[in-house]
N, C-alpha and C positions, 0 to 999 in steps of 0.2 A: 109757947115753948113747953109750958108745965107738961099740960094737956097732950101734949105729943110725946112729952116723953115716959107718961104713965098712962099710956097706952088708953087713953080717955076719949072713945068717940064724938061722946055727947058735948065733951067739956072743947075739944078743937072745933063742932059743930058752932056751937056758941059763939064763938068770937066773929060769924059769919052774919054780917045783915041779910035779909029777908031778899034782896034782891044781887046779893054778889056774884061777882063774875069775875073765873078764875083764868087764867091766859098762861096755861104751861108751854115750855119752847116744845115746837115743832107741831104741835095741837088745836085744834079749832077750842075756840073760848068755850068755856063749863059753867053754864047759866043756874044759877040756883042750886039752894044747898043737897037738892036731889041729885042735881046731875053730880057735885060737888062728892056729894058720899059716894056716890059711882065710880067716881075716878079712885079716891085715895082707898075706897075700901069696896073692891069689886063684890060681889058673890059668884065668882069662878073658883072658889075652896083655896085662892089665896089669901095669905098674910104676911103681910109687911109690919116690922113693928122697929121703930127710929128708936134708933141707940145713941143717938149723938143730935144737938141740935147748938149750934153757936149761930147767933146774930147779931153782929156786928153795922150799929145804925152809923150811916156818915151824914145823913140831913134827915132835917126833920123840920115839918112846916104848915103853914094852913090856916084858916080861919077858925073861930066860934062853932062850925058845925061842918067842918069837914079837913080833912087833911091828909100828909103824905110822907112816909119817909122811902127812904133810899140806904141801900147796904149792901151788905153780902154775905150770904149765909154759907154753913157747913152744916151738913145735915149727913147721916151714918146711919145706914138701915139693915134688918137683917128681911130677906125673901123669902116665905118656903111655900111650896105647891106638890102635893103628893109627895116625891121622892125628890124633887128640885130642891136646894138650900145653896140661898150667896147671901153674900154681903160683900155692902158697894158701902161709900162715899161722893158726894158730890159737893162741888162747890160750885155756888150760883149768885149773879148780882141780881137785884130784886128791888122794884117798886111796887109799894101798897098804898090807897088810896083809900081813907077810914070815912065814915061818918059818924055823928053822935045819932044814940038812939033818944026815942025821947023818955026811955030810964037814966039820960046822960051819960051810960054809957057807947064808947066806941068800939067798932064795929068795923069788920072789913069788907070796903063797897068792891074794890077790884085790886085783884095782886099778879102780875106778873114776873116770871123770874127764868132768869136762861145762864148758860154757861156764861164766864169771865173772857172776854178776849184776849189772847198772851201777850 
C-alpha cells in the first residue's frame, strides 16, 4: 500500500514474485511482472496515480512457505490522458496467494480481486 501510494513503480513491482499472475475481474490473467507493468502502467501517455488505498484483511493463513489472505479493499485513483481527467473509486473483495522468497521475504504468487456482490 506504501508503494502505491507514493507513486513508487519499482517499489509495488517488488512485492511481485518472479512468476505472479494477476487475475483482474473481467480480464484474461497478467502472467509476469511484464505483462504486470503493462496493465497497471500502460505506455499509451496514460497516468493513473491512487489517491486512496484501505485494506481491510478478514483471513489470513497458510504454511512455512506459502500463503493467503482474504479482504476487501477501497482503492481511489485519479486518470489523465491528454485532455481526459477522472477520478473514480472502487471497492473490491480480493484473494492473494504469497510465497516466501528465499530472502524469506514474501511475495505475491497470484491475486485476484472483482466487485463486492450487494
Amino acid at each position: 500500500m506504501r508503494a502505491w501510494l507514493a507513486d513508487d513503480t519499482a517499489g509495488v513491482l517488488a512485492t511481485l514474485d518472479t512468476a505472479a499472475v494477476l487475475i483482474p475481474p473481467g480480464r484474461l490473467p497478467l502472467s509476469g511482472k511484464e505483462a504486470i507493468r503493462a496493465y497497471w502502467w500502460p505506455t499509451d501517455g496514460s497516468r493513473t496515480t491512487i489517491t486512496q488505498f484501505e485494506w481491510n484483511l478478514e483471513e489470513l493463513g497458510g504454511t512455512p512457505g506459502l500463503a493467503f489472505s482474504r479482504g476487501m479493499s477501497t482503492v481511489g485513483w485519479r486518470y489523465q490522458k491528454d485532455t481526459v481527467r477522472s477520478e473514480q473509486t472502487s471497492r473490491s473483495t480480493n484473494l492473494t496467494i504469497f510465497t516466501r522468497g528465499t530472502d524469506g521475504r514474501w511475495r505475491i504468487l497470484r491475486q485476484m480481486w472483482g466487485p463486492p456482490l450487494p
